[in-house]
N, C-alpha and C positions, 0 to 999 in steps of 0.2 A: 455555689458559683455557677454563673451561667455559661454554656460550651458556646463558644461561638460554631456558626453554621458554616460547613465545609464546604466547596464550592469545588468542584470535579472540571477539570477541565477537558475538552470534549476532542477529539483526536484532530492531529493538524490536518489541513487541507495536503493533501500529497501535491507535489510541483513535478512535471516531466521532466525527466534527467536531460533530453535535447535542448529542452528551453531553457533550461537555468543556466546549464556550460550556455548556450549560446549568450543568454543575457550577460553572463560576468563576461563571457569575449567582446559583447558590443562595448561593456561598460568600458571596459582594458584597452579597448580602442580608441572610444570614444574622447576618454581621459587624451589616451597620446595624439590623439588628430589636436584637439583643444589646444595641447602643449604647443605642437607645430606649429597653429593658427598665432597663438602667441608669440610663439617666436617669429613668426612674419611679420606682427605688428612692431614687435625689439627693431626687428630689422627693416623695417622697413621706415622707423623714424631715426635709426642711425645713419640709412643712407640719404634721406632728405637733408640731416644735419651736417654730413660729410660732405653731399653735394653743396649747401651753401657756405662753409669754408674753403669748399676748392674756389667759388663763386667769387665768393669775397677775398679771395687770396689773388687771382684773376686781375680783379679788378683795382686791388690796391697796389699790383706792378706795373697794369696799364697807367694809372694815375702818373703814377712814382715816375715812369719814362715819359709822361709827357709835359710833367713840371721840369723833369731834369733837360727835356729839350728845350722848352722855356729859355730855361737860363742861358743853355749857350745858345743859340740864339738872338736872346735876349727880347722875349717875346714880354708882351702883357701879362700878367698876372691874372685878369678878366679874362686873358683867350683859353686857360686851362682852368680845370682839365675838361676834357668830350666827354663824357660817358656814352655818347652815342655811337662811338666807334667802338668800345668795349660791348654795349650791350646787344649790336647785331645779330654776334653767332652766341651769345650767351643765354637768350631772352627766354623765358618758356613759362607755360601757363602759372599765375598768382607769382611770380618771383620781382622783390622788387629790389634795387641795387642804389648804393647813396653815398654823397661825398659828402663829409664833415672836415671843413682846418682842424688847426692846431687848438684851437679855444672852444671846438666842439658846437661851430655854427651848421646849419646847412646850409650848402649851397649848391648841388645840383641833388636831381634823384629820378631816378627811371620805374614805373610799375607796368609789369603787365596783366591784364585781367586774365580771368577763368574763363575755359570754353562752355559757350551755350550746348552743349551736350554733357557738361562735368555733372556725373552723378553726384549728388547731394545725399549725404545719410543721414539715418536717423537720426533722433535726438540722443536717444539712449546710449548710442556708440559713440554722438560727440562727445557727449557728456564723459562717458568712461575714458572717451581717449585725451579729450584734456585733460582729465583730474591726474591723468596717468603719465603723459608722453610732455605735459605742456607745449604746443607747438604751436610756430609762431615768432621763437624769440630772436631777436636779430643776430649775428655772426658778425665781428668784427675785426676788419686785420689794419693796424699800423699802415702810414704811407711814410718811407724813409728815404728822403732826395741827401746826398752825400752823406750819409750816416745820420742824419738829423730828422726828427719826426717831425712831418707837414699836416697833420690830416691822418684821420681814418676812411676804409671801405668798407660798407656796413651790405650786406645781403640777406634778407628776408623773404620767405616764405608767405603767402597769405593762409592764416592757419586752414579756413573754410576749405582753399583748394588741397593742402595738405589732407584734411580728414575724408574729403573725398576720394581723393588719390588711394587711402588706404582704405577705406571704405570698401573701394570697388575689386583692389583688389585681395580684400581679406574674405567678402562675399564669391566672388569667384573660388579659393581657394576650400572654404567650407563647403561650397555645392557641389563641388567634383570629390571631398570628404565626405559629405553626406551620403553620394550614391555610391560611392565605395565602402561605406561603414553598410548599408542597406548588402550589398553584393555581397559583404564578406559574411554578413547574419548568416546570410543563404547559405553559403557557403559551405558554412561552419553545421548550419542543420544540417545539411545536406550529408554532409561528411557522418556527422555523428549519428545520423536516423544509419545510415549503413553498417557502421562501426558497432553500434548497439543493437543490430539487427537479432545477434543469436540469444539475446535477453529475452523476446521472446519464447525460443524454444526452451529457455531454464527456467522461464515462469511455468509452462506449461509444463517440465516435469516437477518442480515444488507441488504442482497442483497437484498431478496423479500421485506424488509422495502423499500430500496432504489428505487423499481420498483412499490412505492406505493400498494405494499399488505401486510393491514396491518393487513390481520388475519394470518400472522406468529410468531409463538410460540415456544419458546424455551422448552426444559426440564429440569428437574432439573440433575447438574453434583454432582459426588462426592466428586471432591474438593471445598472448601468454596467460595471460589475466587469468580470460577466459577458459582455456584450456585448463590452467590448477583448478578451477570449480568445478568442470565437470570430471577432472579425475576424482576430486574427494567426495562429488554428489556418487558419485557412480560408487564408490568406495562404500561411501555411507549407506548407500540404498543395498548393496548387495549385505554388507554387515546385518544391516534391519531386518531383510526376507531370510539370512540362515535364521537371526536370531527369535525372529517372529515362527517360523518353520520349527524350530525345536522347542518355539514354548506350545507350539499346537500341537506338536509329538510327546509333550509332555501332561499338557492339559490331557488330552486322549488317554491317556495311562491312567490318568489320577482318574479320571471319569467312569474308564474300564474297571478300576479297581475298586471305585465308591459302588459301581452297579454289582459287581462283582459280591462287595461285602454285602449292600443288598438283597441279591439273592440269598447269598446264606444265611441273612439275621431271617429272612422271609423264611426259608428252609428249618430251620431253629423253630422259628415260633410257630410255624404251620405241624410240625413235628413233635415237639414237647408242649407248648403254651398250649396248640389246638389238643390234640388227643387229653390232655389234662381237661381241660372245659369239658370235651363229649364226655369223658368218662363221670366227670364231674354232674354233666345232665343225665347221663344216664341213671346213676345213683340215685339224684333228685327225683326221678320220674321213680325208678324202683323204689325211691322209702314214701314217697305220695300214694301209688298202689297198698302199699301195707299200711300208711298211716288211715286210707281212707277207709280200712276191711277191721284196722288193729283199734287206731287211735288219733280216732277223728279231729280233735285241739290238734293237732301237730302238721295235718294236710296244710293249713296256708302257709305254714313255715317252709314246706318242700316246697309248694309251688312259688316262693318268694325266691327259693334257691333257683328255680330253675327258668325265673325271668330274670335274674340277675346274672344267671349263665349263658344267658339269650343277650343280654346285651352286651356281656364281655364279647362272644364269639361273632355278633355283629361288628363291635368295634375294631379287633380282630380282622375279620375279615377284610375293612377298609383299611386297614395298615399295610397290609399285605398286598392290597391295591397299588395304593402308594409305593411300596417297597419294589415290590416286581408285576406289573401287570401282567398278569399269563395272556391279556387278547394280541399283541403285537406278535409273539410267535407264530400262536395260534390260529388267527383270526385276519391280521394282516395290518396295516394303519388305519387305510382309511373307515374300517370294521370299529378299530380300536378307541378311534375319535370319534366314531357314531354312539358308540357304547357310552365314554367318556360324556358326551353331550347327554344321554337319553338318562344315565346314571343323575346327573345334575338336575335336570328339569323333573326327576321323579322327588330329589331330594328338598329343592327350592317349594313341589306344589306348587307351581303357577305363579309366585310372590316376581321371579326374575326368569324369563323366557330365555333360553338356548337355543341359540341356532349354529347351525354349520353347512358349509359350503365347499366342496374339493372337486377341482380341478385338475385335470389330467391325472397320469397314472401313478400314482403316492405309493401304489403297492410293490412298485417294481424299484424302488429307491433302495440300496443298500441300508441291510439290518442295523445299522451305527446311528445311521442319519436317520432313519425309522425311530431307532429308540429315543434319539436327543431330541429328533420332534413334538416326540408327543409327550415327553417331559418338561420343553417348554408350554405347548399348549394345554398341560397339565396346571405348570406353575400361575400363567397368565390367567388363566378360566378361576383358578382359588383365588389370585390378588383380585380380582373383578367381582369374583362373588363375596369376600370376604370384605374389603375397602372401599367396593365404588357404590355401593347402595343403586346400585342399575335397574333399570324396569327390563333391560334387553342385551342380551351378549351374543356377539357374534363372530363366528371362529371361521376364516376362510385362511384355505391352501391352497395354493395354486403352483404346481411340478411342471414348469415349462422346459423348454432343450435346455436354456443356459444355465437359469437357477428356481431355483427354489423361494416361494415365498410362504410366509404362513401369519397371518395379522389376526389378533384378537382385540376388538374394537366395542366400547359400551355407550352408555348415554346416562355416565352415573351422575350423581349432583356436582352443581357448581363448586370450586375451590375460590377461597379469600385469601391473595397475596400469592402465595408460596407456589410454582406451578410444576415444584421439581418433584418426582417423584419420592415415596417417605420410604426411610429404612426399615427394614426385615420385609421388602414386598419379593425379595429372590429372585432380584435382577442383576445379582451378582453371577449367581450360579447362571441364569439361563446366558446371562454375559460369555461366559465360558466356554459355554456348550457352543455359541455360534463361531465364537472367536476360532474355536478349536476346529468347526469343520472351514474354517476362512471364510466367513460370514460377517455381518453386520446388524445389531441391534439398534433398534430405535420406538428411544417410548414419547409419545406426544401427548401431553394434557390440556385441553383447553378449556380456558374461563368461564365459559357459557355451560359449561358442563361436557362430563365424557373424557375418557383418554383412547389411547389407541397404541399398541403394538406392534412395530411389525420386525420379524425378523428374515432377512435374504441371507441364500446360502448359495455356491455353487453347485449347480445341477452333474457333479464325477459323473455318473451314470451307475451301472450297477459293478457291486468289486470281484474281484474275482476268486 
C-alpha cells in the first residue's frame, strides 16, 4: 500500500499585535457607522413618507373647506377647489399635490420640479434604494364635505428628487464617518503602540533567558497584566539560575570525583600493573642473558617476552596519559597543549598535521578550569583524529579579560545528509565540563567538508 506524501505546513506569517486589535476596531466600527448610515436611509424615507401624508392630509382639508364653502355660498362646482392657494407655502423641490372626485377622475394637480443643483446619485445607490425603500408612491387622504366622501388629496414625491435628497445626504454622513473611522485607527495604534510599549523589554528578557542568562529581570509595569508576567518571569528566571547554580555545584563534584577516581585508578596501575611489567622485563632481559650463554633455542622466546612487555608498558603509559596527565601540574597548560599537539603529530607521522595557537595568559587560569580545558581539547583533537579523516587540525585558545575561548577546528571529509554530530564522539562529557564552569558549547559541521568546535567560558580569574 502506497503512503501518501505528507505535506508540512510551513509556520504562519506572525501579524503585529497593534495592527490586528486595530483592524478588528476598524472592522467593529466600521460595521456600526454602516448600521447608522443605514439607519439614515430607514429614516430618512420615513420622513419623506411622513412629510407627504402631513402633505396630503393638508391638502385634503383645504379642499374639504373650500367645497364646504362652495355650498354655502352656493358657489360653482367648476370654481373649486384652488390648489393654488394650498400649494403656496406647501410647494418644495419634486413634490407634486392632486385632486381626484368621488369616481376617482382628475381634475386639478400641481408639480414642482428638482433644483438645477439637485445632486444626482449613482446608479448603483438608485438601484439599491428602489429595490429597497420603493419611493415615489403616492399618499392619499379622503376629502369629507358634511361627513360624505367628495374626492381624494393624493401627494407625491418625484422618486429621482427623493434618491438624491438621500443620496446627498447619506454621502455627507459617510465622509465625515469615514474620516472619523480613519482618526479613530490612529487613535487606537496610537493608544496601543504605548500600551504594548513594555513587550518590548519582555522580549528582550525571553531573549537573554533564551541565550541562557538567567540574571535577567523584568520590572514591574503599570498595567496588571503586565506586571503578573514579569513577577513569574522574574520568579522563573531566579528558580532557573539557583537550579542551573546547584546543577554546576554538582556537575563540579561528579567531575572532582571522576578526576579524583582517575588519579587513583592511574596511582593503581602506575604502582602494581607498572612495577609488574618492569619486573616482568626485567626477568625477560635476565633469562635472554642466560638463554643466550645456557640455551640459545629459548633467546627469541625472552626476547618475544620482552617486546610484548614493551608494548604493554607503552600502552600503559598512554592510559595513564589519559587518566591523569602529570604536564598540567607540572608543566602548566599552555606547556601541556604543546605537548598534547607534538605527542599527536609524532603519533599521526605526517598522515594529519597538528597545529596550535594560544593567546594570552592560559597559565595563570585557575587549576579547575586548567584541568577541564585541556580535557576538552583532549577529547576534541581524539574525535578529529579518530572520525574526521582530516589532513589538518587546529587547536586555538584564546584567555581574554571576560572569557575564555578554546576551538578545535579540521577540514575533514565531506558528510552526506546527516550534519549532526554521531554518538560516542564525548560531547556529552566535554557538554559538562563547560556547562559546569558556566560556559557554552558549540559543535558546527559543514557540507563541504570539516567541523569545528568551540567552547566559551567565563574568564573568574584566578581562585583563591
Amino acid at each position: 500500500m502506497q503512503q501518501a506524501p505528507e505535506f508540512v505546513a510551513g509556520p504562519a506569517r506572525a501579524i503585529d499585535l497593534k495592527l490586528r486589535l486595530t483592524l478588528r476596531v476598524a472592522a467593529l466600527a466600521a460595521v456600526c457607522l454602516l448600521a447608522v448610515a443605514a439607519y439614515a436611509l430607514v429614516d430618512s424615507d420615513r420622513a419623506a413618507r411622513a412629510k407627504a401624508s402631513r402633505i396630503a392630509e393638508i391638502v385634503a382639508k383645504d379642499i374639504s373647506l373650500q367645497q364646504a364653502q362652495a355650498q354655502w355660498y352656493s358657489l360653482s362646482a367648476n370654481a373649486t377647489p384652488d390648489l393654488q392657494r394650498v400649494a403656496a407655502p406647501l410647494m418644495e423641490p419634486g413634490l407634486c399635490i392632486a385632486y381626484r372626485n368621488k369616481v376617482g377622475d382628475f381634475r386639478q394637480g400641481i408639480c414642482n420640479g428638482a433644483l438645477a443643483d439637485e445632486t444626482v446619485a449613482p446608479e448603483s445607490f438608485t438601484a439599491l434604494y428602489r429595490a429597497i425603500f420603493h419611493p415615489g408612491q403616492p399618499v392619499s387622504m379622503p376629502l369629507l364635505v358634511e361627513g360624505n366622501a367628495s374626492g381624494v388629496a393624493v401627494a407625491t414625491f418625484d422618486p429621482a428628487t427623493q434618491i438624491g435628497q438621500s443620496w446627498r445626504e447619506t454621502s455627507r454622513l459617510l465622509s465625515i464617518m469615514a474620516f472619523a473611522l480613519v482618526g479613530l485607527c490612529l487613535a487606537v495604534y496610537a493608544a496601543l503602540a504605548r500600551a504594548l510599549r513594555p513587550t518590548r523589554v519582555i522580549r528582550a528578557g525571553l531573549t537573554q533567558l533564551a541565550a541562557n542568562d538567567l540574571s535577567a529581570r523584568l520590572p514591574s509595569f503599570d498595567l496588571a497584566e503586565l506586571s503578573a508576567i514579569s513577577d513569574v518571569f522574574n520568579a522563573l528566571a531566579q528558580k532557573l539560575q539557583a537550579a542551573l547554580a546547584e546543577r554546576n555545584a554538582l556537575t563540579r563534584k561528579l567531575i572532582a570525583v571522576q578526576d579524583e577516581e582517575r588519579r587513583h585508578l592511574a596511582r593503581e596501575l602506575h604502582d602494581e600493573f607498572g612495577q609488574s611489567l618492569t619486573a616482568i622485563a626485567a626477568q625477560a632481559a635476565a633469562a635472554a642473558h642466560t638463554a643466550e650463554r645456557e640455551c640459545p633455542p629459548l633467546l627469541e622466546e625472552c626476547r618475544g617476552i620482552s617486546r610484548t612487555t614493551a608494548g604493554m608498558m607503552e600502552t600503559l603509559r598512554g592510559a595513564l596519559v589519559r587518566l591523569r596527565p602529570p604536564e598540567i601540574e607540572e608543566l602548566g597548560l599552555t606547556l601541556s597543549l604543546e605537548s598534547l599537539v607534538a605527542s599527536w603529530n609524532g603519533f599521526e607521522k605526517g598522515r594529519t598535521r597538528f597545529d596550535i595557537a594560544i593567546i594570552g595568559k592560559a597559565d595563570d587560569l585557575p587549576p579547575s578550569v586548567c584541568a577541564s580545558l585541556y580535557r576538552i581539547a583532549q577529547e576534541a583533537i581524539t574525535n578529529a583524529a579518530k572520525h574526521a579523516r582530516a589532513r589538518c587540525v587546529r587547536l586555538r585558545l584564546e584567555a581574554g579579560h571576560a572569557e575564555i575561548i578554546l576551538s578545535v577546528e579540521d577540514d575533514g571529509e565531506a558528510v552526506n545528509g546527516n550534519l549532526a554530530p554521531k554518538a560516542g564522539m564525548g560531547l556529552l562529557g566535554m557538554q559538562e565540563r563547560v556547562v559546569s564552569l558556566g560556559g557554552t558549547l558549540r559543535f558546527e559541521r559543514r557540507p563541504a567538508g570539516g567541523a569545528r568546535l568551540v567552547a566559551t567560558i567565563p574568564n573568574v580569574g584566578s581562585e583563591a
